[in-house]
Structures are given as structure tokens and as C-alpha cells.
Chimera marker file (.cmm) of the C-alpha trace (Angstrom):
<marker_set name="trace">
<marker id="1" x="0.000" y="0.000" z="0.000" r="1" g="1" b="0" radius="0.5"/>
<marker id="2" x="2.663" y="2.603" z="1.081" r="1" g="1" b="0" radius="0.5"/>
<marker id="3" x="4.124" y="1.929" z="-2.460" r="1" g="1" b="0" radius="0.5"/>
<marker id="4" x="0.436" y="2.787" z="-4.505" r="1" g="1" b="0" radius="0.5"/>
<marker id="5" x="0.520" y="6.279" z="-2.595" r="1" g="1" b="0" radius="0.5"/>
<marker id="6" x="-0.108" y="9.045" z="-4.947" r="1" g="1" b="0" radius="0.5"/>
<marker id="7" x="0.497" y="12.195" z="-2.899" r="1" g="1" b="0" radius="0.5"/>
<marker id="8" x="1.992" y="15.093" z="-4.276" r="1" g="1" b="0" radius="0.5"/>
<marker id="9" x="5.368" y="13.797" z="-3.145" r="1" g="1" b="0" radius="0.5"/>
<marker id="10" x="4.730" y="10.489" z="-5.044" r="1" g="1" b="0" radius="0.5"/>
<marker id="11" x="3.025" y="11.153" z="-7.772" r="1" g="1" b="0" radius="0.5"/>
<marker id="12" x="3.882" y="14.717" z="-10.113" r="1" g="1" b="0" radius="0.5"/>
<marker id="13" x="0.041" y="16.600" z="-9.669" r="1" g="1" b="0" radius="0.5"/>
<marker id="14" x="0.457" y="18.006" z="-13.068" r="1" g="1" b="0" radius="0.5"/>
<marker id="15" x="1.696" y="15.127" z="-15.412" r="1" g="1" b="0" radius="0.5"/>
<marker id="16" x="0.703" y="12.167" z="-13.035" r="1" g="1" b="0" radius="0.5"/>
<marker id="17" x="4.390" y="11.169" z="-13.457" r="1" g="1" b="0" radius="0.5"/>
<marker id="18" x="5.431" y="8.895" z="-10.244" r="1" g="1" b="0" radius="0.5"/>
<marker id="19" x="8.045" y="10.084" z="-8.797" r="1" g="1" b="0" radius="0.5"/>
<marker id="20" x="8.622" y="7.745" z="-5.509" r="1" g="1" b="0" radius="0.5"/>
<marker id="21" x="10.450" y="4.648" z="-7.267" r="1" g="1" b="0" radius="0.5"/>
<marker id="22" x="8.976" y="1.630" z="-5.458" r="1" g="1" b="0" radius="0.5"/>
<marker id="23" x="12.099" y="-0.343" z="-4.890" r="1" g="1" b="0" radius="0.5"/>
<marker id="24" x="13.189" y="2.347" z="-2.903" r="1" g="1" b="0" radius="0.5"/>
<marker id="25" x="10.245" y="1.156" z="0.118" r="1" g="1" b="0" radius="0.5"/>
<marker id="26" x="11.642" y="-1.684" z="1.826" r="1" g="1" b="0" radius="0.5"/>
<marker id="27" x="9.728" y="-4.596" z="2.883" r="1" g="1" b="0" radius="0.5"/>
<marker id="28" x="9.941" y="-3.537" z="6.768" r="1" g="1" b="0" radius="0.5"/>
<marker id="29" x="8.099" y="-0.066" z="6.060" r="1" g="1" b="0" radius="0.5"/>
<marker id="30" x="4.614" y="-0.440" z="8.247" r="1" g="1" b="0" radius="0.5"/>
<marker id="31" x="1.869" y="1.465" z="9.230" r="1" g="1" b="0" radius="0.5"/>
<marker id="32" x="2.051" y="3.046" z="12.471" r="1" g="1" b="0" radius="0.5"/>
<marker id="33" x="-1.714" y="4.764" z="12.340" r="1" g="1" b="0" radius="0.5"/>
<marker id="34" x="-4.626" y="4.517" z="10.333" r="1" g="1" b="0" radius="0.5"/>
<marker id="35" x="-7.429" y="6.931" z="10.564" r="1" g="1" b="0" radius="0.5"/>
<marker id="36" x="-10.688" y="7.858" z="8.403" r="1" g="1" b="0" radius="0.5"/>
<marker id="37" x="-10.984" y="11.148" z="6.754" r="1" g="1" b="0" radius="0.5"/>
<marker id="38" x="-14.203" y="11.967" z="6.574" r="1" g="1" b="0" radius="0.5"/>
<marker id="39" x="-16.259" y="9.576" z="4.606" r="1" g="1" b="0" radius="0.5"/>
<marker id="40" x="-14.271" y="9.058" z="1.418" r="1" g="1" b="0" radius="0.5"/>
<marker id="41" x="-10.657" y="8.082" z="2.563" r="1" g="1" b="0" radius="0.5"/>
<marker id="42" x="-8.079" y="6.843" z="5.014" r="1" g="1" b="0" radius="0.5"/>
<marker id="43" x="-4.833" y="8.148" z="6.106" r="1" g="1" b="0" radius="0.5"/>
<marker id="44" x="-2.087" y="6.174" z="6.853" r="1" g="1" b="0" radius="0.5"/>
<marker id="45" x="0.882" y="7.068" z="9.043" r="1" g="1" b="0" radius="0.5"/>
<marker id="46" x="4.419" y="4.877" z="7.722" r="1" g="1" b="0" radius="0.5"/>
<marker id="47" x="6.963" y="4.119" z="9.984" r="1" g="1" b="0" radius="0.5"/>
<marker id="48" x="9.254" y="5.437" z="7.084" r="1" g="1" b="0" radius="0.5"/>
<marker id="49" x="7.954" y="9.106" z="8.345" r="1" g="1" b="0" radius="0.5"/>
<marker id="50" x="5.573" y="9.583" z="5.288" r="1" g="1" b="0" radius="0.5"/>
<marker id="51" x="1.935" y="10.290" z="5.090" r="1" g="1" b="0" radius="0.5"/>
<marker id="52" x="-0.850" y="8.754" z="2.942" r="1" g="1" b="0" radius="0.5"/>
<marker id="53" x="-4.175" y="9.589" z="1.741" r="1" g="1" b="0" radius="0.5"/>
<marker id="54" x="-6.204" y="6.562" z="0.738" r="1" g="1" b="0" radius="0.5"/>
<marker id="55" x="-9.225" y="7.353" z="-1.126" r="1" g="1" b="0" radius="0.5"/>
<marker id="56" x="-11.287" y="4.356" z="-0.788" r="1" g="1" b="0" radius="0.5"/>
<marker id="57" x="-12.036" y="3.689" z="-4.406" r="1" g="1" b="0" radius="0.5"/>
<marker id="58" x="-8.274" y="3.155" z="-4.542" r="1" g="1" b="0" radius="0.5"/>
<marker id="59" x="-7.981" y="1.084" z="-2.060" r="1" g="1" b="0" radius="0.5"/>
<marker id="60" x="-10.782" y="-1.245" z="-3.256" r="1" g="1" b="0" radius="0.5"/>
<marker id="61" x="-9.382" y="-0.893" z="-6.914" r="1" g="1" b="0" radius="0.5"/>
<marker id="62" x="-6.132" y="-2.179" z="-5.807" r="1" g="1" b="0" radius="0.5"/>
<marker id="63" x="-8.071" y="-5.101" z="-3.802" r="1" g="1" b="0" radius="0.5"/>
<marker id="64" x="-9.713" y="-5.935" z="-6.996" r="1" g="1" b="0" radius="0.5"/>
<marker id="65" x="-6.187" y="-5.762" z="-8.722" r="1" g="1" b="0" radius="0.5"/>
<marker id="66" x="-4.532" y="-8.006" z="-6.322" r="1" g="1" b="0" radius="0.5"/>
<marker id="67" x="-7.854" y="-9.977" z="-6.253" r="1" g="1" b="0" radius="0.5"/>
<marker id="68" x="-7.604" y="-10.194" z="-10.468" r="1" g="1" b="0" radius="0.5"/>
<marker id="69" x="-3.540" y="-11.477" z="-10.304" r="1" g="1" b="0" radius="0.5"/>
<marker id="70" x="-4.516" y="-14.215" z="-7.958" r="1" g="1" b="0" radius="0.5"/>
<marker id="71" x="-7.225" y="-15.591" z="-9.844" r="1" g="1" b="0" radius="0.5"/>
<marker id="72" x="-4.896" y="-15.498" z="-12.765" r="1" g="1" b="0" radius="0.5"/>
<marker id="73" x="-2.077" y="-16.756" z="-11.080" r="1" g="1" b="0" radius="0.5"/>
<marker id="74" x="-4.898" y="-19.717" z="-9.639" r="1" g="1" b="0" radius="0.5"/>
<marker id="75" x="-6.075" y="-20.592" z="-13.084" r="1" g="1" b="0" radius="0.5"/>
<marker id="76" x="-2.529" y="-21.013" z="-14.495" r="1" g="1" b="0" radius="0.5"/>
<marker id="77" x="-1.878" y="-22.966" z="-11.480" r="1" g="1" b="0" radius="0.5"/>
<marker id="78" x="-5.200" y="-25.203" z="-12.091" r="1" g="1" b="0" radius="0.5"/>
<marker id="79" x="-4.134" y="-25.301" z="-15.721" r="1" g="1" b="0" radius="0.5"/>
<marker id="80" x="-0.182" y="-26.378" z="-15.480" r="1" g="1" b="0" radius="0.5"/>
<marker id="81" x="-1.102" y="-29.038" z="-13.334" r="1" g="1" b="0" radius="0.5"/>
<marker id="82" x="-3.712" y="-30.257" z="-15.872" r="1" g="1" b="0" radius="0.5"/>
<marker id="83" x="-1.328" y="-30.003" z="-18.276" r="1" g="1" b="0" radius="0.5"/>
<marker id="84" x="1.152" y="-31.971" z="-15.879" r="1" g="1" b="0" radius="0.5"/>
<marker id="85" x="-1.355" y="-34.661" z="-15.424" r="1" g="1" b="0" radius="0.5"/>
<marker id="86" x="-2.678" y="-35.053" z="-18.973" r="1" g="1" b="0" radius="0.5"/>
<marker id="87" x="1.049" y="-35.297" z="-19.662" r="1" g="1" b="0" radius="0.5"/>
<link id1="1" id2="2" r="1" g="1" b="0" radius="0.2"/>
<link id1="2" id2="3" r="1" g="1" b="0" radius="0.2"/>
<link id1="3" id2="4" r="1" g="1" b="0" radius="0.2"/>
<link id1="4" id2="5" r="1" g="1" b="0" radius="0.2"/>
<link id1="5" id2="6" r="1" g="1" b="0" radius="0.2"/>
<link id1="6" id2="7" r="1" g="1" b="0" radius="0.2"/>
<link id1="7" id2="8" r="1" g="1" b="0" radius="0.2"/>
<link id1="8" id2="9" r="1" g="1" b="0" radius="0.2"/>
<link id1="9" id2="10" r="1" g="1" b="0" radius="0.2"/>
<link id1="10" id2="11" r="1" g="1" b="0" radius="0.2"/>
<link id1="11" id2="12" r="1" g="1" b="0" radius="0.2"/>
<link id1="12" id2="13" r="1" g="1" b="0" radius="0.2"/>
<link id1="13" id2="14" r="1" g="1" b="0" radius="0.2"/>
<link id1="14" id2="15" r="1" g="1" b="0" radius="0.2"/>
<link id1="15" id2="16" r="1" g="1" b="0" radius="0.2"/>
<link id1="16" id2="17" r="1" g="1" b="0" radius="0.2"/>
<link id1="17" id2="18" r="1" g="1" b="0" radius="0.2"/>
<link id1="18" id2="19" r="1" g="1" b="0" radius="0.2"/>
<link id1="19" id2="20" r="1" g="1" b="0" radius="0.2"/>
<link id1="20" id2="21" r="1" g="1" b="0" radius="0.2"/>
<link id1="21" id2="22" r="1" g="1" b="0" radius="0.2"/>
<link id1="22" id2="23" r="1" g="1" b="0" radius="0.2"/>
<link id1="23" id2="24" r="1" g="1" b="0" radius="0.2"/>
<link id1="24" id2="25" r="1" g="1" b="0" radius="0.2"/>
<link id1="25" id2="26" r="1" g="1" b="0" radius="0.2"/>
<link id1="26" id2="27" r="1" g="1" b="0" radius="0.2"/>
<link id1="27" id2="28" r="1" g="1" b="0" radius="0.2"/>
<link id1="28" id2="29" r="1" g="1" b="0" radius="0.2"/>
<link id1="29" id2="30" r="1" g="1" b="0" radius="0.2"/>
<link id1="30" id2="31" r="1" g="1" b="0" radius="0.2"/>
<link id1="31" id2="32" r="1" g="1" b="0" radius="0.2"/>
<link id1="32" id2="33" r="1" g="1" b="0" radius="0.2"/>
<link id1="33" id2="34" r="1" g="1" b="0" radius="0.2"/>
<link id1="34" id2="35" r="1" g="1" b="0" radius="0.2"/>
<link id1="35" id2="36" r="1" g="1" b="0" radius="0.2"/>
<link id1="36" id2="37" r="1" g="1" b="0" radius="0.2"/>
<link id1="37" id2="38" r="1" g="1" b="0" radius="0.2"/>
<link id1="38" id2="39" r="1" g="1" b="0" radius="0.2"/>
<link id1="39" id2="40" r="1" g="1" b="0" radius="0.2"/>
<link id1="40" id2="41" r="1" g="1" b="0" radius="0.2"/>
<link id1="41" id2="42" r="1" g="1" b="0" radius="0.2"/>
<link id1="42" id2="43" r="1" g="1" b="0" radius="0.2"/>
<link id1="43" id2="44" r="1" g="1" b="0" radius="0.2"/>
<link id1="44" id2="45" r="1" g="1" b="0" radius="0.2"/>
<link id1="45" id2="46" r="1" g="1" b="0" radius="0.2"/>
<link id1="46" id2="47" r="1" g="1" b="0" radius="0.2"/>
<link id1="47" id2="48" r="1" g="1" b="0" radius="0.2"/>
<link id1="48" id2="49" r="1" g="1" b="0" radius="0.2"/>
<link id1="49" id2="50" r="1" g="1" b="0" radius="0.2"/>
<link id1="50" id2="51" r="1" g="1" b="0" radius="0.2"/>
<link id1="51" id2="52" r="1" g="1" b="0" radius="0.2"/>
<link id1="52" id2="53" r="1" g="1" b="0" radius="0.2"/>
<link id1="53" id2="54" r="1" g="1" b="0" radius="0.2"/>
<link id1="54" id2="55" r="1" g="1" b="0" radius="0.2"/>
<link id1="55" id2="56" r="1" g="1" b="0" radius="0.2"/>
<link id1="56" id2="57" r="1" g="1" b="0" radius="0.2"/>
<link id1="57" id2="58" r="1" g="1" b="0" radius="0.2"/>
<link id1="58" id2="59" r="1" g="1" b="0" radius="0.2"/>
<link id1="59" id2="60" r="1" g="1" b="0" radius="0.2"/>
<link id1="60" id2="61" r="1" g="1" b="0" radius="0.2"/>
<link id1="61" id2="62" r="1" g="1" b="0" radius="0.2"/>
<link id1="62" id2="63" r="1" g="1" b="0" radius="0.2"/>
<link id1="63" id2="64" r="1" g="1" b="0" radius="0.2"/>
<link id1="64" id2="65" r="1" g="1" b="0" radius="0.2"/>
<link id1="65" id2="66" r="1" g="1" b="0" radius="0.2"/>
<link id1="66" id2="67" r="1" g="1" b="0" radius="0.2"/>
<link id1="67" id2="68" r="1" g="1" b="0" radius="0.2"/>
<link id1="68" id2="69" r="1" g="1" b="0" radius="0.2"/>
<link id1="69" id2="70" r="1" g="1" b="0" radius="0.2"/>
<link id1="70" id2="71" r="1" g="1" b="0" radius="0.2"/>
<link id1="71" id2="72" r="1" g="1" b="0" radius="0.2"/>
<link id1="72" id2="73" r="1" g="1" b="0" radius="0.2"/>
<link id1="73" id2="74" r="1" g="1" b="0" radius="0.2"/>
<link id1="74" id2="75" r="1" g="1" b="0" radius="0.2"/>
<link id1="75" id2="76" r="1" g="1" b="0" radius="0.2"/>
<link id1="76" id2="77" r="1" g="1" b="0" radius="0.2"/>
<link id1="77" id2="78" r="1" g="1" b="0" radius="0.2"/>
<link id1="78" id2="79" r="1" g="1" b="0" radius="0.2"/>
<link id1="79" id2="80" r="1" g="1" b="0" radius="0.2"/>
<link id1="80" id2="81" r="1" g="1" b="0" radius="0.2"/>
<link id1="81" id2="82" r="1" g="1" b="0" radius="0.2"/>
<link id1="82" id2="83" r="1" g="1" b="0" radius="0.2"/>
<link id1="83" id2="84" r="1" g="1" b="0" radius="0.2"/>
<link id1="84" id2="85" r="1" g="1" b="0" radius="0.2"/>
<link id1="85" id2="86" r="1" g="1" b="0" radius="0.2"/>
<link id1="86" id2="87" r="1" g="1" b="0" radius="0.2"/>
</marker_set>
């Protein structure tokens, strides 16, 4: 999540360029806090010192991404191991 953040500091507001390279966020980064902002997103304190803004259709489109890439990854799973056993 701290890697999809598209604040001004991540993400250039005029071109929609990102700027924050996500190799640069290592695995250990964490939320510290996590609060609502009024009904349409959540912020998101990292223990890397940065701040998020969430807005929650971009939080459930990157559920539905991740969602999306495992059912992919499960059907070529389901379908190599077909393939195995019809081998």
C-alpha cells in the first residue's frame, strides 16, 4: 500500500508522473496509524515518516487488482497441473 501512494510527493500533480520509485520502500516499512478522513478516505501514518491519503475507491481498486492477479495466477496454477497430469 505505502508503495500505490499518490500524494503530491509520489506522484507529479500536473503530469501524473510517479516520482517515488517503489524499490526504494523496503519490505519492513509499516503502518504506524490509520485513521478515516471523513467519509471518502483513510490516512495512513508509515513508519518510514511519510503520510498517505487513501481514497477508498483506490484502495478497493487495488483489492480488486490483487484480487484479479490471484485468480490469474490460480487458473494457471489449475491449468499447469492439468497439463502436468494429462502429460
Amino acid at each position: 500500500l505505502r508503495r500505490a501512494c499518490r500524494c503530491a510527493a509520489c506522484v507529479e500533480e500536473m503530469t501524473g508522473k510517479q516520482l517515488l520509485d517503489p524499490a526504494s520502500i523496503p519490505d519492513s516499512v509499516m503502518p504506524l496509524t490509520m485513521n478515516p478522513t471523513g467519509n471518502y478516505a483513510l490516512s495512513v501514518d508509515w513508519s518510514d515518516g511519510h503520510r498517505s491519503l487513501y481514497p477508498y475507491r483506490q484502495i478497493r481498486s487495488l483489492l480488486e487488482a490483487k484480487r484479479e492477479g490471484n485468480e490469474e495466477s490460480s487458473s494457471k496454477d489449475e491449468a499447469s497441473v492439468k497439463e502436468e497430469v494429462s502429460v
